[in-house]
C-alpha positions in Angstrom: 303.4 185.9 72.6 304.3 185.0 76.3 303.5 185.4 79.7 304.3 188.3 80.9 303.6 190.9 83.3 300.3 192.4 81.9 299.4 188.5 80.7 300.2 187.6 77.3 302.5 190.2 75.7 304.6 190.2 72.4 307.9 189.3 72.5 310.2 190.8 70.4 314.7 190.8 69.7 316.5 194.6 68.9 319.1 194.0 66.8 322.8 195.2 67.5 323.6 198.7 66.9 327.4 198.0 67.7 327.2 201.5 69.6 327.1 200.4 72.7 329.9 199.6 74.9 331.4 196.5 75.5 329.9 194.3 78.8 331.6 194.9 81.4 332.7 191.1 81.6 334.8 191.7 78.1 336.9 194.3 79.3 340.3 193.0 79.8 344.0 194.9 81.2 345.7 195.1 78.1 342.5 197.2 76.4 342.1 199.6 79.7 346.3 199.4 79.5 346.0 200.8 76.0 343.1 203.4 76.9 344.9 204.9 79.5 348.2 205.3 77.6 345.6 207.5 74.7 345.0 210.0 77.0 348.7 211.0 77.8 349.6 213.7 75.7 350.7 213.9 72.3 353.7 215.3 70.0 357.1 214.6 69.0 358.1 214.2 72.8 355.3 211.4 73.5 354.3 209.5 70.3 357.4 207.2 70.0 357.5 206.6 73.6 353.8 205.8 73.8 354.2 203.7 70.7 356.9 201.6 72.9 354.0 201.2 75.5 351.5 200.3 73.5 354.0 197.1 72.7 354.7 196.3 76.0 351.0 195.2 75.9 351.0 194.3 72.4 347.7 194.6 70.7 345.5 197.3 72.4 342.6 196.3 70.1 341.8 192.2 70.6 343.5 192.4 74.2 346.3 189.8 73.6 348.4 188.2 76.7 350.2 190.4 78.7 353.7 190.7 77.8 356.7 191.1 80.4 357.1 194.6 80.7 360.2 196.9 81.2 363.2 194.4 79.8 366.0 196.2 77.7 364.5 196.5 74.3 361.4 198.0 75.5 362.2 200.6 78.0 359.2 203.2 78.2 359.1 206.2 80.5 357.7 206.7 84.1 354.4 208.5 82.9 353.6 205.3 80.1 354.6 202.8 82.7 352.0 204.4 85.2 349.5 204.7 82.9 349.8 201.1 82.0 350.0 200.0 85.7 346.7 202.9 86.5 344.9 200.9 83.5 345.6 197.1 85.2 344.6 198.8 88.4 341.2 200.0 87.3 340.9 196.4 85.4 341.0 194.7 89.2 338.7 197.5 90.7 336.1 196.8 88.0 336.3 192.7 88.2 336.8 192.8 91.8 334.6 195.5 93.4 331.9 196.5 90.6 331.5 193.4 88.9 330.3 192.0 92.2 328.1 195.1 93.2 326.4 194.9 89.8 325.8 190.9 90.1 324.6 190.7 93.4 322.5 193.7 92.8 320.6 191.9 89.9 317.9 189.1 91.4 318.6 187.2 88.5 322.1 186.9 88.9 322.7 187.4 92.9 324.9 184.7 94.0 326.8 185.2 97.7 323.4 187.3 98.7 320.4 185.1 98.2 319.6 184.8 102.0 319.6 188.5 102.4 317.5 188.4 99.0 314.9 186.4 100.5 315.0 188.1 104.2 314.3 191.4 101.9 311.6 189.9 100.0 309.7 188.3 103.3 310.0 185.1 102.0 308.2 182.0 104.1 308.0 178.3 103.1 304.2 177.5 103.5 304.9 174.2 103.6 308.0 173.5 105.1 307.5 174.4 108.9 305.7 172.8 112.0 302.9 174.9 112.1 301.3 175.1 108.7 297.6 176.1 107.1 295.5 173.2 107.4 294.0 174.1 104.0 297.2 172.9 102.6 295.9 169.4 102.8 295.7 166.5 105.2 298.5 165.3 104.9 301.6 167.6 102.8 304.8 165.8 101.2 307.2 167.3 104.2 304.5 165.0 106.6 304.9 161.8 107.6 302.3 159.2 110.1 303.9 158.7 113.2 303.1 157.2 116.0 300.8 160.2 117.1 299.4 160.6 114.1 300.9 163.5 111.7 304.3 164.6 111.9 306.2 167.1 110.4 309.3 165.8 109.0 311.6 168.3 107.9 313.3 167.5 103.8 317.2 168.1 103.3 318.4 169.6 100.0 321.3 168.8 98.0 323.3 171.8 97.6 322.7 172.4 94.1 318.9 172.3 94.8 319.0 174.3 97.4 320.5 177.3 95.3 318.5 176.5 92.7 315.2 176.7 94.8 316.5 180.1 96.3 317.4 181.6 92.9 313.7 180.6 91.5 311.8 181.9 94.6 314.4 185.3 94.6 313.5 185.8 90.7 309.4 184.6 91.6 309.0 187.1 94.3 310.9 190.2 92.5 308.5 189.6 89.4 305.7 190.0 91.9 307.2 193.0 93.3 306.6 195.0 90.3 302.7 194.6 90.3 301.0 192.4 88.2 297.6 192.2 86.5 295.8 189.2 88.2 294.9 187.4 85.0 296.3 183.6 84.6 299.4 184.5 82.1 300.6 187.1 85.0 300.5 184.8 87.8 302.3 182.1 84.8 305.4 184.5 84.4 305.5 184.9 88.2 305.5 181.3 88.6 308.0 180.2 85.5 311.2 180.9 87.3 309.9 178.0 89.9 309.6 175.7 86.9 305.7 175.6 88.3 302.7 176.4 86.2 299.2 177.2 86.5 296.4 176.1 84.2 292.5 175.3 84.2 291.5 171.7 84.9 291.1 170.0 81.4 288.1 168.1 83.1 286.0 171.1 83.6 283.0 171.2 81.6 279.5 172.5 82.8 277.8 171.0 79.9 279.0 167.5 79.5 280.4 166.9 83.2 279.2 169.4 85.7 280.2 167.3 88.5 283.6 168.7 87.8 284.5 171.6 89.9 285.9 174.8 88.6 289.4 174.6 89.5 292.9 175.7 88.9 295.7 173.2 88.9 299.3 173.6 89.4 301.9 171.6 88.7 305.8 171.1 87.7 306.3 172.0 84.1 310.6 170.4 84.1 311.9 167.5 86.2 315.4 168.9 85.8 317.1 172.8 85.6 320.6 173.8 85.2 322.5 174.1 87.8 322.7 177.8 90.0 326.8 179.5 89.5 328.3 182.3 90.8 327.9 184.5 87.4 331.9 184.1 86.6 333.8 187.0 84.9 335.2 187.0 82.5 333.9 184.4 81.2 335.6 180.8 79.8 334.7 177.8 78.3 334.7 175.9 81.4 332.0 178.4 82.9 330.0 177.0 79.8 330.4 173.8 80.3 329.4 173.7 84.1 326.5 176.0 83.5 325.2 173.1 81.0 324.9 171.0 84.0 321.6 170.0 85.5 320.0 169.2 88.8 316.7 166.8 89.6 313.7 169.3 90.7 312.4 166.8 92.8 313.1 165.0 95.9 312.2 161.0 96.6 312.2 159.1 99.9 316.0 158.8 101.6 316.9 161.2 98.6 315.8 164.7 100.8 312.3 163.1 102.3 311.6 161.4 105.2 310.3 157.3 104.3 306.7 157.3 105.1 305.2 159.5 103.0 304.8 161.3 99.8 306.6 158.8 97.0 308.3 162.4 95.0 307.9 165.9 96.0 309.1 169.3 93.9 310.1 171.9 96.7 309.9 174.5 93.8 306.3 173.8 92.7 305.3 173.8 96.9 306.8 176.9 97.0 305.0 178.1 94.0 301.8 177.1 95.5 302.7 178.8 98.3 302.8 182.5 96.0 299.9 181.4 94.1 297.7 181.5 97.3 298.8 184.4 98.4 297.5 186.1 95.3 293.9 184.5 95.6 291.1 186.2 97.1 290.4 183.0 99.3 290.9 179.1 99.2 287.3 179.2 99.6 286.1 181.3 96.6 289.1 180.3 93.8 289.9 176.6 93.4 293.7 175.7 93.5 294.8 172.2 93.5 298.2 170.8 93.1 298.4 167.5 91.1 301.5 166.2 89.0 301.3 167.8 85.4 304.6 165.2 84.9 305.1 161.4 85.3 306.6 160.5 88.3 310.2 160.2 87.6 311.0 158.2 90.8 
């Protein structure tokens, strides 16, 4: 059981039938090479010069290297050679042209398009912007005392947080999109791609303590995420290997906040509060605080 859309739902793996086609990032020339050389006829007039194309790409089935094509010992006819060069043509249209479409279509994968991504989801940064709710607090981590009291102070983002805080807000808000049951495991798997999470303060307790207020708390559930890549395809080991990489989720004084206020802030959990009171009836009836769930790693 997880947090899901409904609350807690069961989750479950569907094993392999092996019927489906191959992703789309597995697909290499020599295989759509091969295919396209299939569907020319066959018969004693085609079979032995297909069989020479099908060696100019050597083996159609695991997609070896691509051999040099058209040298004396392998000299194939015009309609095998076009159908090897339509099959390494359609190769490029799918890598360059749908591969894109279909990853920038997908909010979890959307790379070059996360700005439009948040313009089409409405997004706004409660926090970060001069004029802000006052119910946020006295005094938020993007606020410093100056001179004249208060001051907004604007943070700076390295660039991997920056990607990674628009990838978690793109994912948060599409969750949302689809409607969600207002229980506390809904507004959980809203919040999870913002590494944020919401819970009931531990202190509560009418009987022993009922000086405790009722109240939600939300807090920061990692202090570091891997780092946000343009989904690569096809895929090699060094796309493994970067995508291992990790990025601090927080920010410190000189290190994206201004010196002279908060000690550590996490942009992604400020923007999860953000969502989280937008889905409450009012500050004033429901209780949501913000407090560090994790030790401060500054």
């Amino acid at each position: 059981m997880r947090a899901g859309i409904d609350g807690e739902v069961p989750v479950g793996t569907i094993a392999a039938t092996g019927c489906c086609p191959p992703p789309v990032c597995e697909i290499n020339p020599d295989s759509l090479a091969c295919s396209a050389i299939s569907l020319l006829p066959t018969g004693p007039l085609w079979d032995s010069t297909k069989q020479q194309g099908i060696g100019c790409v050597k083996d159609c089935t695991d997609g070896c290297a691509i051999q040099p094509f058209g040298n004396e010992n392998e000299v194939c006819t015009s309609l095998v050679a076009h159908a090897i060069y339509t099959g390494r043509k359609l190769y490029y249209y799918v890598i360059g042209a749908l591969w894109p479409a279909l990853r920038e279509d997908d909010p979890d994968t959307a790379f070059t398009t996360m700005d439009e991504w948040l313009d089409r989801l409405g997004w706004v940064d409660c926090y970060n912007q001069f004029c802000r709710d006052p119910a946020l607090g006295e005094m938020t981590p993007y606020e410093i005392l100056g001179e004249c009291g208060i001051e907004y102070c604007p943070p700076t983002f390295s660039p991997e947080l920056t990607l990674v805080y628009k990838r978690g807000i793109i994912r948060a808000l599409s969750r949302l999109r689809r409607g969600i049951i207002p229980n506390l495991a809904a507004l959980n798997f809203v919040l999870e791609p913002l590494y944020a999470r919401v819970e009931l303060d531990p202190d509560y307790d009418p009987v022993n303590n009922p000086q405790v207020q009722k109240c939600l708390i939300l807090g920061s559930t990692a202090t570091h995420a891997p780092v946000v890549t343009k989904d690569p395809c096809p895929r090699t080991e060094t796309n493994v290997l970067q995508s291992q990489k990790t990025v601090p989720l927080f920010i410190t004084p000189g290190n994206g906040l201004c010196a002279g206020g908060a000690s550590v802030a996490y942009p992604l959990v400020l923007a999860a509060h953000c969502i989280a009171r937008s889905l409450l009836p009012s500050c004033c009836i429901v209780c949501l605080r913000r407090e560090d769930l994790l030790p401060n790693p500054a």
